[in-house]
FIKERO-127081 format. One line per 10 residues: their letters; for each residue y, z, x of C-alpha. Coordinates in nm, 2 decimals, padded with zeros to 4 digits. Layout:
BEGIN
a) Y Z X  ...
END
This chain:
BEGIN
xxxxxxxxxx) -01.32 01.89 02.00  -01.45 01.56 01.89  -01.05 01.45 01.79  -00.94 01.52 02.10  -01.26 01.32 02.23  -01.15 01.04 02.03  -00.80 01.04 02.10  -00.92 01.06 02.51  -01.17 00.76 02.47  -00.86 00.58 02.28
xxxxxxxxxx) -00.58 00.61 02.56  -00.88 00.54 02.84  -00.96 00.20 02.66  -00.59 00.13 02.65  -00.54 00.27 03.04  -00.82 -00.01 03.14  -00.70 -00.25 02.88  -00.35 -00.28 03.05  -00.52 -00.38 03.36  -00.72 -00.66 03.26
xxxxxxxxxx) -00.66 -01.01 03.39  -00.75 -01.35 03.31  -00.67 -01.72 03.32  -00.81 -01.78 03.02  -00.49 -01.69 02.77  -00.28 -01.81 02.49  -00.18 -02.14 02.45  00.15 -02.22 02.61  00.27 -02.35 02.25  00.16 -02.01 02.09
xxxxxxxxxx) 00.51 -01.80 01.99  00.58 -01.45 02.10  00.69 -01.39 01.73  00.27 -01.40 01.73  00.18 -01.00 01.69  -00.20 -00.94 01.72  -00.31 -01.20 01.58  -00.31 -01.48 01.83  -00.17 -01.74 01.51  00.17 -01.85 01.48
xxxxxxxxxx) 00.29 -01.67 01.17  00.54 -01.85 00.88  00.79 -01.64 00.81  00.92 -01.66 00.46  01.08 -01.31 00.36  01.37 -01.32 00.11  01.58 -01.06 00.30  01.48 -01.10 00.67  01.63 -01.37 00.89  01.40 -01.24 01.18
xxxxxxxxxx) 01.03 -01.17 01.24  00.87 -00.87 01.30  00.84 -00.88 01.64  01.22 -00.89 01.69  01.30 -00.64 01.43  01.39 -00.26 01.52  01.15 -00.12 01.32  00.77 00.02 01.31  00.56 -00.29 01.18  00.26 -00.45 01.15
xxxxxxxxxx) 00.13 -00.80 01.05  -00.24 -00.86 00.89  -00.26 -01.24 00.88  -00.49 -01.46 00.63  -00.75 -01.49 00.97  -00.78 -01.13 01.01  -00.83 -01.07 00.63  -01.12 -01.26 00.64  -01.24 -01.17 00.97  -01.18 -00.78 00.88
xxxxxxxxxx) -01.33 -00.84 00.49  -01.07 -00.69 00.33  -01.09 -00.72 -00.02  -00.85 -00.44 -00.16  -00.53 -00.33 -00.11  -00.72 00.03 -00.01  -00.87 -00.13 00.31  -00.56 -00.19 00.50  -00.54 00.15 00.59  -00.76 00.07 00.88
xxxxxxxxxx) -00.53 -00.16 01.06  -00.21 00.02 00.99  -00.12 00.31 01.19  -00.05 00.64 00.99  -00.12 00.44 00.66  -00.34 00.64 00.42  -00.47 00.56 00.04  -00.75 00.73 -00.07  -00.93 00.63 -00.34  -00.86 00.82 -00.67
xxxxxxxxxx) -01.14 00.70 -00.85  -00.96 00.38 -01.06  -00.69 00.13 -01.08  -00.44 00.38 -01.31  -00.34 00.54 -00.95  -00.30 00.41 -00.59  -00.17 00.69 -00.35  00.01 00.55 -00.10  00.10 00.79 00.22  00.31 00.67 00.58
xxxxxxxxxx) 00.42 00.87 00.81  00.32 01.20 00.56  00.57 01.07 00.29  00.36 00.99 -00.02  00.28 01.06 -00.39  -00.04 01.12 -00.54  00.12 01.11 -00.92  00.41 00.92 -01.04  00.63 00.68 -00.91  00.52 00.57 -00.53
xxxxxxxxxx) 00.70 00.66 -00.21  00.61 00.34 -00.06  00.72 00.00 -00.15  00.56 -00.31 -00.28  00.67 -00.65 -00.32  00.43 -00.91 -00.36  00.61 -01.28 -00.30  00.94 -01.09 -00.37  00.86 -00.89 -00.67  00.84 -00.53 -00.63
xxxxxxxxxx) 00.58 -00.35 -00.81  00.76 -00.02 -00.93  00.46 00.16 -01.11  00.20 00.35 -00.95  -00.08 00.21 -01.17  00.03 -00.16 -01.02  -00.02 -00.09 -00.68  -00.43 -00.21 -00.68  -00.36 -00.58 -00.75  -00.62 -00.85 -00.68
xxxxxxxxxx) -00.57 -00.92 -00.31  -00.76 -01.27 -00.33  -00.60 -01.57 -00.22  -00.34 -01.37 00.00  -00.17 -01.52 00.29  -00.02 -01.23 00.46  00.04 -00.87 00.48  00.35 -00.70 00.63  00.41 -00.35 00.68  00.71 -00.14 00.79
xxxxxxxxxx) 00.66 00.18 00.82  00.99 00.44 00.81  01.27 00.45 00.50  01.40 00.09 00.40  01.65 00.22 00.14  01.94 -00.03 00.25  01.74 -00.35 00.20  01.47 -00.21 -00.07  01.66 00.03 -00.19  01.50 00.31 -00.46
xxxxxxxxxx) 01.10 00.49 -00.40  01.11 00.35 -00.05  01.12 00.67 00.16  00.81 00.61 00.34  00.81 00.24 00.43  00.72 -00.11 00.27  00.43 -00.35 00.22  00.51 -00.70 00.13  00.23 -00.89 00.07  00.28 -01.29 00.05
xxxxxxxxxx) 00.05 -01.54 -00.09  00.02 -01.91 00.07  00.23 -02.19 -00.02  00.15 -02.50 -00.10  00.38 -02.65 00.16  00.20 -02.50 00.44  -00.14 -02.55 00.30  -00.32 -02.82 00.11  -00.72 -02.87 -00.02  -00.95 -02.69 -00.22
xxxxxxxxxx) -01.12 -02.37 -00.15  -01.42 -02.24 -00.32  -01.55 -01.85 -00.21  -01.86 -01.65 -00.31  -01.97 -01.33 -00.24  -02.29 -01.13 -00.31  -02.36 -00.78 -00.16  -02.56 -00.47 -00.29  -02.51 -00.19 -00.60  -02.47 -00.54 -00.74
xxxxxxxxxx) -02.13 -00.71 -00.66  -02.12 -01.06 -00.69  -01.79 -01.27 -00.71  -01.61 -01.59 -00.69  -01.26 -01.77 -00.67  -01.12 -02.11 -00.65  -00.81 -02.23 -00.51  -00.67 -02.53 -00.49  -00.32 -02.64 -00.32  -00.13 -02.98 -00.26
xxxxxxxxxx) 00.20 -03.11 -00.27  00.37 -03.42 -00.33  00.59 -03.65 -00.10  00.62 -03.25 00.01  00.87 -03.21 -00.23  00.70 -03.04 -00.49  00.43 -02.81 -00.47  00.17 -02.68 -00.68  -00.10 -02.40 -00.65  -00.36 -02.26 -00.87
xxxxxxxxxx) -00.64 -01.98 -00.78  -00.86 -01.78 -00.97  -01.10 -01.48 -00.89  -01.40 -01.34 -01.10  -01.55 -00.98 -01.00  -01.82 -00.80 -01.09  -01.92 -00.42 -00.89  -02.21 -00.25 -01.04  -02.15 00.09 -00.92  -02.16 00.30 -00.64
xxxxxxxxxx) -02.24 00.67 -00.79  -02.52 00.72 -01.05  -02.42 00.94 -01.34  -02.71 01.25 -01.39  -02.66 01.26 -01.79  -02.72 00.93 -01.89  -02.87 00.80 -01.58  -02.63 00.50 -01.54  -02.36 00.40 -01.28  -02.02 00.59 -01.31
xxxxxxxxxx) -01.80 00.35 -01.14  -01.88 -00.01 -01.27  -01.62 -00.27 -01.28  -01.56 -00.62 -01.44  -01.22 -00.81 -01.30  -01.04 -01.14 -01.31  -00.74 -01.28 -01.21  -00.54 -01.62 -01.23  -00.26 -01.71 -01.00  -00.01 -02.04 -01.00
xxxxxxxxxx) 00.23 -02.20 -00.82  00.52 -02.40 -00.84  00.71 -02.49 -00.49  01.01 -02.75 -00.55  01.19 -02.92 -00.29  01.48 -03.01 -00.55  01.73 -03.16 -00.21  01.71 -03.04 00.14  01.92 -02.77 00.05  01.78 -02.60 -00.23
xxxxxxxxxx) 01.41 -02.50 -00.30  01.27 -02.34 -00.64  00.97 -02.14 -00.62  00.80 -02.01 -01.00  00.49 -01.77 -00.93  00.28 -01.65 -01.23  -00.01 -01.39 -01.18  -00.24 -01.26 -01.46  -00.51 -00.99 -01.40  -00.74 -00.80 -01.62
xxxxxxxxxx) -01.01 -00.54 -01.51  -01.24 -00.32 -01.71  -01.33 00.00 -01.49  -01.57 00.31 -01.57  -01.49 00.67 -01.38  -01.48 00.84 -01.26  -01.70 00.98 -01.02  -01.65 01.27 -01.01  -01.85 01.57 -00.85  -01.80 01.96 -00.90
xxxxxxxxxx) -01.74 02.13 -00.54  -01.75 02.50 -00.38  -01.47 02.50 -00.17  -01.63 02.81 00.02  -01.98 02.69 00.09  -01.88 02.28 00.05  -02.14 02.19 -00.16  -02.11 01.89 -00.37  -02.27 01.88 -00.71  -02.40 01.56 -00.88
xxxxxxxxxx) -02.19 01.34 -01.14  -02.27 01.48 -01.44  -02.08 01.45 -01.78  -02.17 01.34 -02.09  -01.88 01.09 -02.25  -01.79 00.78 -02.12  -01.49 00.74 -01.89  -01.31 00.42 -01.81  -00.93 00.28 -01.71  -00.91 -00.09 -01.86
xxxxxxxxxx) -00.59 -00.25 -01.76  -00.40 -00.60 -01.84  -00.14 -00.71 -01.58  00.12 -01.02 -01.61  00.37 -01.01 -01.31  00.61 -01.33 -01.27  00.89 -01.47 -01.00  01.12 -01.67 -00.94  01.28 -01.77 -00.65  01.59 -02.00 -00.61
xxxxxxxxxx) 01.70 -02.05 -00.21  02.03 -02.26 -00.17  02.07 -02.32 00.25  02.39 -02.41 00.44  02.46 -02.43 00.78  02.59 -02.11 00.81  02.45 -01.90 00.52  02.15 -01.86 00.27  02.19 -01.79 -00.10  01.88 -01.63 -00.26
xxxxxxxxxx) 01.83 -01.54 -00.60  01.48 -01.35 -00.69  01.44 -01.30 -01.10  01.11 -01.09 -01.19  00.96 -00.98 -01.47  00.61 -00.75 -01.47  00.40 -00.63 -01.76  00.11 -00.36 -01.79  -00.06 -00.20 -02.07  -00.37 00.04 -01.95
xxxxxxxxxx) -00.60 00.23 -02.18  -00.79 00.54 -02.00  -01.02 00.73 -02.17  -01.14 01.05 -02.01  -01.44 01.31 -02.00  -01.19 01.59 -01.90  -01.37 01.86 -01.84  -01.64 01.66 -01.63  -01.93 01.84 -01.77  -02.22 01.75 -02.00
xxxxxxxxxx) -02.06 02.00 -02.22  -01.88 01.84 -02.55  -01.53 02.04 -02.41  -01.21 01.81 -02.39  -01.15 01.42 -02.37  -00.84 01.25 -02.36  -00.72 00.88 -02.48  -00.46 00.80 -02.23  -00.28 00.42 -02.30  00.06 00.34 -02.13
xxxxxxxxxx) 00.27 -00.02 -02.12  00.51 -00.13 -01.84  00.77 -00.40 -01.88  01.01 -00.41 -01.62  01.30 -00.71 -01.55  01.51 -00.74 -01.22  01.73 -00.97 -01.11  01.85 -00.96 -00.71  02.11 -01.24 -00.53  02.16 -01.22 -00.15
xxxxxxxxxx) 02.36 -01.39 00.06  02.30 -01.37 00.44  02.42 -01.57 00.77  02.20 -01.82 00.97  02.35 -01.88 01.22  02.12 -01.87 01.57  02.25 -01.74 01.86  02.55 -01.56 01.67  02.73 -01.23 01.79  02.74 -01.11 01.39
xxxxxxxxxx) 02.47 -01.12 01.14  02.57 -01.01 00.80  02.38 -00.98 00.45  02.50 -00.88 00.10  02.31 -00.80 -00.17  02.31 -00.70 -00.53  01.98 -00.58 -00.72  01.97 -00.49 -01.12  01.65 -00.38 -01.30  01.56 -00.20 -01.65
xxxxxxxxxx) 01.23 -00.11 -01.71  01.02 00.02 -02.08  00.77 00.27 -02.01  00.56 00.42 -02.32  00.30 00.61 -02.30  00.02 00.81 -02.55  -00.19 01.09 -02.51  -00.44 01.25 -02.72  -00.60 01.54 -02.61  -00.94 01.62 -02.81
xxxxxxxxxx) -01.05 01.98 -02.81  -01.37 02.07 -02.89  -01.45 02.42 -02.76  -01.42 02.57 -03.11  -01.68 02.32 -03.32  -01.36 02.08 -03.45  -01.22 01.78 -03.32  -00.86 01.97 -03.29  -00.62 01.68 -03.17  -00.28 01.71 -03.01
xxxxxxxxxx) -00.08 01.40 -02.94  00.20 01.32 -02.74  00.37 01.01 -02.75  00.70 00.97 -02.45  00.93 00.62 -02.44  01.08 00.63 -02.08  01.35 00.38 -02.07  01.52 00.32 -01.74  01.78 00.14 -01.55  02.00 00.11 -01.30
xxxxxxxxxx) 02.18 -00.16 -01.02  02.23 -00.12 -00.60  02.52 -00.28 -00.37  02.38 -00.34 -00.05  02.51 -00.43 00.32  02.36 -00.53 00.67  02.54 -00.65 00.99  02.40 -00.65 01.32  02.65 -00.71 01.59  02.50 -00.89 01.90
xxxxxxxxxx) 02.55 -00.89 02.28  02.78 -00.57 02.20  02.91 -00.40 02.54  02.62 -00.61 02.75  02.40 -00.93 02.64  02.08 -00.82 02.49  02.19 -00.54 02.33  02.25 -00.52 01.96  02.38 -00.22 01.69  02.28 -00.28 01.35
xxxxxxxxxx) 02.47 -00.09 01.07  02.35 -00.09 00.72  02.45 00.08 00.37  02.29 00.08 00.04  02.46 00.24 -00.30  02.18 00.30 -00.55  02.26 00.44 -00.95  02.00 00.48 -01.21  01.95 00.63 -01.57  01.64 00.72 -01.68
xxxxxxxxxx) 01.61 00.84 -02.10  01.30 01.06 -02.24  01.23 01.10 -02.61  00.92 01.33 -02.64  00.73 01.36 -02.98  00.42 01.63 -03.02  00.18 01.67 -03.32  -00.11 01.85 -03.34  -00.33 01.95 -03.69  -00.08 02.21 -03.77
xxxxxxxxxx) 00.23 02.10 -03.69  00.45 01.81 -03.57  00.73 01.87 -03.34  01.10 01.76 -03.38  01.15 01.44 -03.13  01.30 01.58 -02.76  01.54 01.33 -02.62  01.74 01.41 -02.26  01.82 01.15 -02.06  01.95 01.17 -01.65
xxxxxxxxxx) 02.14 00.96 -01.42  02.12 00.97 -01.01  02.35 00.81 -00.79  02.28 00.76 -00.38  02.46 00.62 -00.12  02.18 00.54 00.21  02.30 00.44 00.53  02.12 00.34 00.84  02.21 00.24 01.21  02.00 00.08 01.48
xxxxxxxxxx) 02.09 00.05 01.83  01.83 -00.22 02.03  01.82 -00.37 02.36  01.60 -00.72 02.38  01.42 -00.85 02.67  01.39 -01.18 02.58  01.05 -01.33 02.54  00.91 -00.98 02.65  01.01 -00.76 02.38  01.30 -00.46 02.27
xxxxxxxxxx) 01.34 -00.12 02.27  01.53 00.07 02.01  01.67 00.35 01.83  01.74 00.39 01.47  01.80 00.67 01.21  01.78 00.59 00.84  01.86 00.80 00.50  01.54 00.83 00.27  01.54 00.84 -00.09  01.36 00.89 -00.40
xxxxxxxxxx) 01.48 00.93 -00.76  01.41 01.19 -00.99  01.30 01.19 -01.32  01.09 01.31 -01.63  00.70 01.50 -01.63  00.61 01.27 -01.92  00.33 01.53 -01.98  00.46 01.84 -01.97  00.40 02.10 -02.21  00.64 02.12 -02.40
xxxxxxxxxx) 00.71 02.50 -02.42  00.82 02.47 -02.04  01.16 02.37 -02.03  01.17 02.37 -01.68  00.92 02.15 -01.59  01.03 01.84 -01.82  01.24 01.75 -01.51  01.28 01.70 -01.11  01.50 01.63 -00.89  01.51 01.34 -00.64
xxxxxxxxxx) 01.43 01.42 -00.25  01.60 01.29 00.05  01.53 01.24 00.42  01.70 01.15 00.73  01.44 00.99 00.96  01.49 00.92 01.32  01.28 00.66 01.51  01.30 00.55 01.92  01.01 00.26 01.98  00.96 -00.02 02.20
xxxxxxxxxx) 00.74 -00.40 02.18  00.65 -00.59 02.48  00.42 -00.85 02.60  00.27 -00.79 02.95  00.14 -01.00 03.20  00.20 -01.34 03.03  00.10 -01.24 02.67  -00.24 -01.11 02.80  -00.08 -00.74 02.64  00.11 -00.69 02.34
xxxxxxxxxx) 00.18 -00.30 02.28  00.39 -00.11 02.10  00.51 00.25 02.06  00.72 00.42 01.81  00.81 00.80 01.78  00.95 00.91 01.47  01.09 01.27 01.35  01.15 01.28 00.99  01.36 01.60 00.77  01.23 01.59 00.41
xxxxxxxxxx) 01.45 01.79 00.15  01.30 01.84 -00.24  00.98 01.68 -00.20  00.80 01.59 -00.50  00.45 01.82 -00.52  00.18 01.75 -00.74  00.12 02.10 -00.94  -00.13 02.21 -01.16  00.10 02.19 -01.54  00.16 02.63 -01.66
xxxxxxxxxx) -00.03 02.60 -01.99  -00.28 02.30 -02.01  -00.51 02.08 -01.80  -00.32 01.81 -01.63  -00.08 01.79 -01.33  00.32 01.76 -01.29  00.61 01.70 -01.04  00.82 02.01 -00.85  01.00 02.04 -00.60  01.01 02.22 -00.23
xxxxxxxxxx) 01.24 02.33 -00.01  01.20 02.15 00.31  00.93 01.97 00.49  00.94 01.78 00.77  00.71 01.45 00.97  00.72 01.40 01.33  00.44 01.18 01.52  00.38 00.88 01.70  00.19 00.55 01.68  00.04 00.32 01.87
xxxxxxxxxx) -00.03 -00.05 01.86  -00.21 -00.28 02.11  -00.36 -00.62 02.14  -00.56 -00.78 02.47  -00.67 -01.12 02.49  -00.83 -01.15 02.82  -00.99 -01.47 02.74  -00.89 -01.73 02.42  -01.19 -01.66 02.22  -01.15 -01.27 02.27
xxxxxxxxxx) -00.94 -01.01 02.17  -00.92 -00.62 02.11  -00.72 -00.42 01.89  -00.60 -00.04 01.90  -00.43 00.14 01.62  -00.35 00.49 01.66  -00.12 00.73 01.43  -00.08 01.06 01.48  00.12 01.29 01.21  00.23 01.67 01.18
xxxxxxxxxx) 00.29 01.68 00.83  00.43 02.01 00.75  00.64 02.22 00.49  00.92 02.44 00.63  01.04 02.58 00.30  00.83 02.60 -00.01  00.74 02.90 -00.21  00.54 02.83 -00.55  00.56 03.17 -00.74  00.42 03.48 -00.50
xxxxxxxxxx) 00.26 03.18 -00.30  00.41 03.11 00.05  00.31 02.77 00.18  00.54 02.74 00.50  00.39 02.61 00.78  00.15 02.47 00.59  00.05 02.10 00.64  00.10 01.88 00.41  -00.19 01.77 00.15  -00.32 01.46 00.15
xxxxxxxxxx) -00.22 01.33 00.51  -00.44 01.28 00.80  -00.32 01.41 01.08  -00.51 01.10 01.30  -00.58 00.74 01.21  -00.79 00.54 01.48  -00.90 00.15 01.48  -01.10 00.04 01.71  -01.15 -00.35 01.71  -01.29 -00.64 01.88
xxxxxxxxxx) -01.35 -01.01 01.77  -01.51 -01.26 02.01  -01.58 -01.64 01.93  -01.88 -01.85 02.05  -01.83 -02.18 02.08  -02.18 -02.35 01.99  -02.06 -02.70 01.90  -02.43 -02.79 01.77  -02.52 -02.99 01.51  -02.53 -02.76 01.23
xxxxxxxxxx) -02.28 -02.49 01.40  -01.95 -02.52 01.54  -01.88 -02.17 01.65  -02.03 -01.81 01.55  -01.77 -01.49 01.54  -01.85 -01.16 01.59  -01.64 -00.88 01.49  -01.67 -00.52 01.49  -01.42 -00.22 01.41  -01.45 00.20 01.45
xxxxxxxxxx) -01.23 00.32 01.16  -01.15 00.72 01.21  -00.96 00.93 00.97  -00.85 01.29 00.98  -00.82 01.57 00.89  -00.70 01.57 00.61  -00.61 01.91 00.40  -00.62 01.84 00.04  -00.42 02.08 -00.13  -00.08 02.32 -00.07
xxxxxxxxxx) -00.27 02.61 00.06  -00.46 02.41 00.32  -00.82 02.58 00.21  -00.98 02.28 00.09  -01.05 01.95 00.39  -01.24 01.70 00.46  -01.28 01.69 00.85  -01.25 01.42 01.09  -01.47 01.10 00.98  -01.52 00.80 01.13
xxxxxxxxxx) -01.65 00.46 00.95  -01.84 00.17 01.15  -01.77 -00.20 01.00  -01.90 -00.50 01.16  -01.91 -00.91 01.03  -02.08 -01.19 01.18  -01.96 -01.59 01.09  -02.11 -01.93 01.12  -01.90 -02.23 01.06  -01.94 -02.55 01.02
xxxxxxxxxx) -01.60 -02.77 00.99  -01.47 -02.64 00.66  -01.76 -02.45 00.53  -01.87 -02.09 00.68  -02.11 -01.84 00.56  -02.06 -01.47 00.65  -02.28 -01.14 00.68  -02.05 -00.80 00.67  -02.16 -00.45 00.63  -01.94 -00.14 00.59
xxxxxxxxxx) -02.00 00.23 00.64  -02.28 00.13 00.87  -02.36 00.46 01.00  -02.36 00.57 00.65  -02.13 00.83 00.69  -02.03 01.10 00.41  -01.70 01.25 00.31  -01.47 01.32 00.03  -01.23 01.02 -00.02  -01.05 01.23 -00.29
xxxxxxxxxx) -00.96 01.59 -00.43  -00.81 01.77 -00.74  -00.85 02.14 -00.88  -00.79 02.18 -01.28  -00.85 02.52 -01.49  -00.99 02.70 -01.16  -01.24 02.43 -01.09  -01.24 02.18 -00.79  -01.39 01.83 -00.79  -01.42 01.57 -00.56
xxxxxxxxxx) -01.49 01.21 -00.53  -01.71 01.08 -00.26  -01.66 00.79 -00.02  -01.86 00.46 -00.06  -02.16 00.41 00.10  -02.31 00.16 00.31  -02.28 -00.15 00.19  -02.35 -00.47 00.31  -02.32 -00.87 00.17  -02.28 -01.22 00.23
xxxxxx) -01.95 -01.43 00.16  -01.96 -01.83 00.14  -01.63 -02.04 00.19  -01.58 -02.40 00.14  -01.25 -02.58 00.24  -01.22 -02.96 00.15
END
């Protein structure tokens, strides 16, 4: 009852939203590529001649404004602006689950894509980057395998940092909240003769803690972070441009916390185990971007190179017991190399792209499990080298004004192969195992089609239906003794997508609505591995996604505006059998069935002496339900989260008060059962803070 009471008070604030009128609106010079934010947006995307607005496609835009305005301060906290996005939090860096539209991964390689200024992020323990100093986010939701190619099934984010061609100074940024987090950055940005550009940030976090630990008294979740960015933009004729971005990042991390939890009665124990748990992690990533222009094409080469090593150690039984604890340390280094060539031309009745992508990528990882249930230290060690590589062909072309003016088909098709290698080695005390090596190759071929009709300055309507893909591969930890679950396949899904964006009654509206229907063959589950603690990938039958969402922005007057996110998904599987277990019709873990923002901002202009303006923003984040596991007894009901930020400025210098979680609202942000137990991770509490910014 109190969904459907949310999801009624949402379509009513729409209903009278669409009515309101005012004379107070944008600015005349304001774009309609401008998509709830009010700004005009720079548009700098490697593969896209068009913004978002004018794309066939679910999207959204977060600009650098509504960062700040929303205090978002990890890649986690997007999922409140982003209809049917959904990362909960698994308790450190070493995993970010990222779910759209129902298609996700909670282990392994991600569903979702992530390229940040171009480079894509292929490892799950990547995905939690430092989000300071970020410009923009962009996400399209749905498959984008023939642009992005490989593990984007569910969608995209591409996140962009500024550039020192569109901004110039020096900004300095502190922040001090409760459970002890402090922070600062510095930035600074300028260009010269705006020919070459030159950028360098850096950001120093400290959290003490969220969840107190009952053995030792102490806080389970502490962190320590830093991170350096820099810049080079260079303007080497009018034709050709050179950008060289460098990121370093370093965090030290206790976890987890952890709770034991009765699934029949819901009732969460306290943290309480005895050794010390932590993920440490060092992070290089590294682009470089070479655009050539002519008048009727652009040539774009994008070279990247990211590096990893994390250490995790690991109280595994969670107990104050002395029972099992694992050393866990893995090391990424992954190269790519992509060139595309795509026509410019405006008003043109063919658009075209090519593309070519390469990448090989060294993955090693360690284990070493520490038994001591029997009085000894009885160690058994696993050590897996997972080389990989592989190369995609990829072509776009949209053919304009086809049949009538204003209406466009777009035709797209993306060949992906890859070979992935394994060489296993297990010792324990009594024995040392002869080297396993297997190695697999997958091959895909992922079209897409897109029929749309524009309305000009008002918006388009489309239909498109896409081919998803993800790649299979190795259970790095897999015992050993189970042949058959060293390996899974890839999964594939067709997804089918009618939506429409408009601007209504002279911009005072933007709204738009996609429906989506998605058939999902061989998904990768997370399972419980036959013979030891720890998880691994297999595969069902069929699932399938269908939904819609729901995005809206009114700005009845120019220092006012409301926002409305909405996602619904039914998430289910249609064919999946695990042993004597049945799971159809079962939804699917992990995957709220609603997401609901609520927003408003509204700006008072003061123009005193000591204040120029003051902002006041609010958003009603709700989330749910979501079922945690295959057999769909284990949820966490529907939540919702109140945040609100207040903001006095002065010229360049503003000081901010923020507070999350307001109405201090409980619920379980994450789930996992091992060895018959279940334990769960809470969600923050309310916390609250003050951030200082300086421009000059």
């Amino acid at each position: 009852m109190k969904q459907i009471k949310d999801l009624s008070l949402t379509l009513l604030f729409i209903l009278i939203s669409i009515n309101i009128y005012a004379d107070d609106i944008l600015n005349e010079n304001d774009s309609v590529i401008i998509r709830y934010t009010g700004k005009e947006v720079v548009v700098e995307s490697f593969k896209q001649n068009n913004d978002l607005y004018l794309q066939p496609v679910s999207a959204s835009l977060i600009s650098n404004k509504e960062l700040k305005e929303y205090n978002i301060t990890n890649i986690k906290e997007i999922t409140a602006f982003i209809p049917n996005l959904y990362m909960p939090d698994y308790g450190s860096k070493m995993t970010s689950p990222v779910f759209i539209r129902g298609i996700g991964a909670s282990k392994n390689a991600p569903s979702v894509g992530l390229y940040v200024d171009g480079v894509p992020y292929f490892d799950r323990s990547a995905f939690d980057f430092n989000m300071n100093d970020v410009d923009r986010i962009e996400v399209l939701r749905g498959p984008q395998g023939t642009i992005y190619g490989r593990n984007t099934m569910g969608g995209i984010i591409n996140v962009f940092t500024p550039s020192p061609f569109k901004y110039t100074g020096t900004n300095i940024n502190a922040l001090a909240g409760n459970y002890n987090n402090i922070g600062w950055g510095l930035s600074h940005y300028g260009n010269i003769d705006n020919k070459l550009g030159y950028s360098v940030s850096g950001n120093v976090m400290h959290s003490g803690g969220y969840f107190t630990n009952k053995y030792d008294d102490e806080k389970a979740d502490k962190m320590d972070a830093v991170s350096l960015r820099s810049r080079l933009s260079w303007r080497v004729m009018p034709r050709l441009n050179i950008h060289l971005i460098l990121a370093y990042e370093y965090s030290d991390q206790d976890g987890y916390p952890y709770r034991l939890y009765d699934k029949d009665t819901r009732e969460i124990k306290e943290i309480n185990y005895n050794e010390h748990s932590f993920y440490q992690r060092t992070m290089s990533t590294n682009g470089l971007n070479i655009e050539y222009v002519t008048d009727l094409f652009k040539l774009g080469s994008q070279t990247s190179f990211q590096f990893f090593d994390g250490n995790q150690g690991l109280d595994q039984d969670f107990s104050p017991e002395d029972r099992f604890y694992v050393d866990f340390y893995h090391r990424q280094q992954m190269y790519s190399q992509e060139f595309n060539i795509k026509s410019i031309k405006e008003q043109s009745v063919y658009d075209w792209q090519f593309g070519i992508f390469a990448f090989t990528q060294n993955y090693f990882q360690k284990s070493d499990v520490d038994n001591r249930t029997t009085g000894d230290h009885l160690h058994t060690i696993q050590d897996v080298h997972n080389p990989s590589k592989g190369f995609a062909l990829y072509h776009q072309s949209t053919i304009n004004d086809i049949f009538t003016p204003n209406l466009s088909l777009l035709l797209g098709v993306r060949y992906d192969w890859e070979k992935t290698k394994s060489t296993f080695e297990k010792r324990t005390p009594t024995a040392i195992d002869d080297p396993m090596k297997e190695d697999l190759s997958f091959s895909q071929i992922s079209p897409k089609g897109s029929i749309q009709y524009s309305f000009g300055k008002d918006g388009l309507t489309y239909f498109s239906v896409s081919r998803g893909y993800k790649t299979g591969g190795f259970n790095n930890t897999a015992d050993k003794e189970v042949k058959e679950d060293r390996t899974f396949d890839p999964e594939h899904s067709w997804s089918y997508e009618i939506g429409a964006k408009t601007s209504l009654f002279d911009n005072l509206l933007f709204f738009d609505l996609a429906l989506f229907y998605i058939d999902w063959r061989d998904q990768q589950i997370t399972q419980p591995k036959s013979l030891t603690n720890g998880f691994i990938l297999r595969n069902a039958g069929k699932s399938e996604s269908k939904g819609l969402e729901i995005s809206a922005q009114v700005n009845p007057l120019n220092f006012l505006n409301f926002n409305v996110m909405y996602g619904y998904t039914n998430a289910k599987f249609k064919d999946y059998k695990n042993g004597d277990l049945v799971y159809d019709g079962n939804y699917l873990p992990m995957v709220p069935q609603n997401t609901l923002t609520l927003a408003g901002n509204y700006i008072y202009n003061v123009n005193k002496k000591l204040i120029d303006n003051i902002t006041f923003n609010v958003q009603y984040q709700g989330i749910g339900k979501v079922y945690w596991n295959e057999g769909n007894d284990v949820s966490q009901p529907y939540y919702n989260l109140l945040n609100s930020r207040i903001s006095f400025q002065k010229r360049d210098f503003s000081i901010d008060l923020w507070a999350k979680n307001i109405t201090t609202t409980e619920y379980i942000s994450y789930y996992f059962s091992t060895s018959g137990k279940h334990y769960v991770q809470k969600g923050r509490p309310f916390t609250c803070g003050v951030n200082m910014n300086l421009k000059f």
